[in-house]
C-alpha positions, 0 to 999 in steps of 0.5 A, spaced: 371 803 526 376 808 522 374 815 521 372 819 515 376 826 518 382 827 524 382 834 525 388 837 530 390 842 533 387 847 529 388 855 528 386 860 524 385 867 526 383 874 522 386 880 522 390 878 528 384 875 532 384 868 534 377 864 531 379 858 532 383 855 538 387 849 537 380 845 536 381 837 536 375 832 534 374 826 529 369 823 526 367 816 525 366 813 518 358 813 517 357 818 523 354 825 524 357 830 528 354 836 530 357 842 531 354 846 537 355 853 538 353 860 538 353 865 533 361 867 531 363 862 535 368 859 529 363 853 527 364 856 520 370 858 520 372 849 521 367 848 516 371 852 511 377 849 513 376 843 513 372 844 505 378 847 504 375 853 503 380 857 508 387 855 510 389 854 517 395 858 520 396 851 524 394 844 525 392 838 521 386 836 517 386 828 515 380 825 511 380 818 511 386 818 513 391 822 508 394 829 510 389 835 507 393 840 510 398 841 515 399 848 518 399 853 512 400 847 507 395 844 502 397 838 500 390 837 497 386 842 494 379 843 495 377 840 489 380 833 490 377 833 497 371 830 494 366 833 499 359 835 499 357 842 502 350 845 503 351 852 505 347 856 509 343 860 503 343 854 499 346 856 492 342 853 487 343 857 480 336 859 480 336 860 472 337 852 472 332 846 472 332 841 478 334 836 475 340 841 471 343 844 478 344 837 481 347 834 473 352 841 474 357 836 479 356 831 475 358 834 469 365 836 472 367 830 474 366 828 467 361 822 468 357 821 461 350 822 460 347 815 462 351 815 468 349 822 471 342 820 469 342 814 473 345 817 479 340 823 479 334 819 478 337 815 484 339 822 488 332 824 487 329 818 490 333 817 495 330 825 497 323 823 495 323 829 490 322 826 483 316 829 480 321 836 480 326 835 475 323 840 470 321 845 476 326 851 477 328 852 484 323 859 485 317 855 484 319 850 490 318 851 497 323 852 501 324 845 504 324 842 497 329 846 496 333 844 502 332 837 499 335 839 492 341 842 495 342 835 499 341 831 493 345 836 489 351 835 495 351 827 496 349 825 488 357 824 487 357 821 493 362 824 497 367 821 502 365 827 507 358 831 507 359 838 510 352 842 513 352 849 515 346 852 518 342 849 513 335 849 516 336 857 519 332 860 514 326 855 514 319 856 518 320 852 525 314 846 522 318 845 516 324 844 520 322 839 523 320 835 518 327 837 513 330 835 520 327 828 519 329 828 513 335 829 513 336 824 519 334 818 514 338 820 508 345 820 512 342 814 515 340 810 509 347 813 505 351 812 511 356 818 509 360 821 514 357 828 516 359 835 519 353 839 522 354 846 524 348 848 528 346 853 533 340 850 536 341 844 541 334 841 539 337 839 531 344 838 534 341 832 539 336 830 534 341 829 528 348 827 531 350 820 534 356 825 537 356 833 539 362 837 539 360 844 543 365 850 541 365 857 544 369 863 544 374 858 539 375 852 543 371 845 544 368 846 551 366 838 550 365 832 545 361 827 546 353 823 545 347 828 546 345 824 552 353 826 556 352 832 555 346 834 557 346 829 562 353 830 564 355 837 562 364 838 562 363 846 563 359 852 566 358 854 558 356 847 557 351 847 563 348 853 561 348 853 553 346 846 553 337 846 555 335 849 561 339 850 566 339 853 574 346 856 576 347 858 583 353 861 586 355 857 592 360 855 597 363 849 598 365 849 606 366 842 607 366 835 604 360 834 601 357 840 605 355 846 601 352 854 603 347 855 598 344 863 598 338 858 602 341 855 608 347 849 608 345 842 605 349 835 604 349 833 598 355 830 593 360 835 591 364 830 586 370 831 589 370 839 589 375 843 593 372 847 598 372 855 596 367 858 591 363 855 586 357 854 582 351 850 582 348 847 576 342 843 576 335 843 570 329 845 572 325 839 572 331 837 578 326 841 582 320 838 587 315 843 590 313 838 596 311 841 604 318 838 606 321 842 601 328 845 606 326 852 601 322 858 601 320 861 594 315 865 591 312 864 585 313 870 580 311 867 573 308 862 570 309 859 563 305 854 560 309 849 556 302 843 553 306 838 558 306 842 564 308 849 566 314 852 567 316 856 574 320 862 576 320 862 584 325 867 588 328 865 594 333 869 597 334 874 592 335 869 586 330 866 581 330 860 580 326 856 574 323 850 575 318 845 571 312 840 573 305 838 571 302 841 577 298 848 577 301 854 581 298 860 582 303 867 580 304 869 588 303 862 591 308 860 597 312 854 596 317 849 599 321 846 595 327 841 594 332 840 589 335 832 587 340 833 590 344 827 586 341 830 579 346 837 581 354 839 579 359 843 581 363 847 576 
């Protein structure tokens, strides 16, 4: 399948301070990438390059093939790009009607009057928001909103659709429904999709791919089940989920010293020497021939279960089951030992 957008060795600094790191990625034609990070990481700074809002030091951004830019040149300007954006605070001019905030895009490409009423009555459908056309955008909820300014976005029907942190601003239930809606409308329209999200829950639900970027670089690409499954980094392991990471030693072939005791168990070809071991809470099994000793510190109920924190050996460890512990209950328990990694 060809890509929608090639970007290479990217860079960008400001004030003298490295943003973005020689980042690589691409994105299949009818695809959504999610781009994952923590705040000030440079998620936005690639957006607005990639937009063409911001000039990159170095690297290339092709789209659907031909060169954007290369290093510091613009070989085609932001206008011509052909790119939808829907930023963070959503833009929509407030003293304009729905059906005027999505015609403005229409009007400056130079499309008649039929024709932007055919597209805007299509838009509109496609975003179950007909009955707004008359309504200003201060009298919407703020998922209606988010849904005009995806209409106002895809209505050219642009070759590349970009996303910065739309739903931040919006109450944790209606996220999940302009979450749902979003999923269908790039579904339906298949136009290729960058994501700039830090919550990982969004980043899994929308995307068929996830590039997770910190501190400037991309820590790794690839579906939401490689990298929660198979995490490439320590950053990864603990950004991405729940997580336990544990300081531990590796003494041998497939032999660790843990803070607890020495086990057996598949070091994936790690040399011997320090390291960290990672694996999710629900790796974890209390059972009485568990080789660990803890105590249970606290509890936290989560509907489907409950979360542990035990101590053992002077470190806390999280764990998740359905089974009711009491807060200062003795356990054992046992870790999956094919479930955990070593970085």
């Amino acid at each position: 399948m060809a890509n929608t957008l090639d970007v290479k060795n990217l860079r960008k600094s400001f004030d003298k301070r490295e943003i973005v790191k020689g980042i690589s990625f691409e994105v299949e034609k009818g695809r959504l990438l999610a781009l994952l990070g923590p705040s000030g990481c440079g998620k936005t700074t690639t957006l607005r390059m990639i937009a063409g809002l911001e000039v990159p030091d170095d690297g290339e951004i092709r789209i659907e093939g031909t060169l954007a830019n290369q290093g510091r040149k613009t070989l085609i300007p932001q206008k011509q790009r052909h790119i939808g954006m829907v930023f963070q605070d959503l833009a929509l001019w407030p003293h304009m009607t729905v059906y005027e905030n999505i015609e403005f895009g229409l009007k400056a490409k130079g499309f008649a009057k039929v024709e932007r009423r055919t597209k805007i009555d299509t838009v509109l459908s496609k975003v179950n928001m007909q009955k707004y056309t008359k309504v200003y955008p201060a009298r919407l909820s703020g998922g209606q909103q988010q849904l005009i300014a995806i209409a106002r976005a895809i209505v050219t029907e642009p070759r590349l659709l970009l996303m910065d942190e739309p739903l931040s601003n919006i109450d944790i239930k209606l996220r999940e429904d302009i979450r749902q809606e979003i999923r269908r409308i790039q579904q339906e329209t298949q136009i290729t999709t960058v994501y700039v999200t830090h919550d990982q829950e969004e980043a899994f639900l929308l995307a068929n791919k996830v590039a997770v970027m910190n501190a400037g670089i991309l820590e790794q690409v690839g579906s939401p089940e490689e990298i929660y499954s198979s995490p490439a980094s320590l950053f990864v392991a603990g950004f991405v989920g729940e997580s336990n990471v544990i300081q531990v030693k590796i003494v041998g072939k497939d032999k660790i010293l843990t803070p607890w005791d020495e086990f057996v168990c598949n070091t994936k070809g790690q040399n011997q020497g320090n390291a960290f071991l990672f694996f999710r809470p629900h790796h974890v099994k209390i059972e009485k021939s568990g080789h660990i000793d803890g105590v249970i510190i606290n509890r936290n109920f989560l509907g489907e279960g409950y979360k542990y924190y035990v101590l053992t050996s002077g470190k806390e460890i999280k764990l998740q089951i359905q089974e009711i512990y009491e807060v200062g209950q003795s356990i054992r328990f046992s870790i999956t030992k094919m479930k955990v990694f070593f970085f």
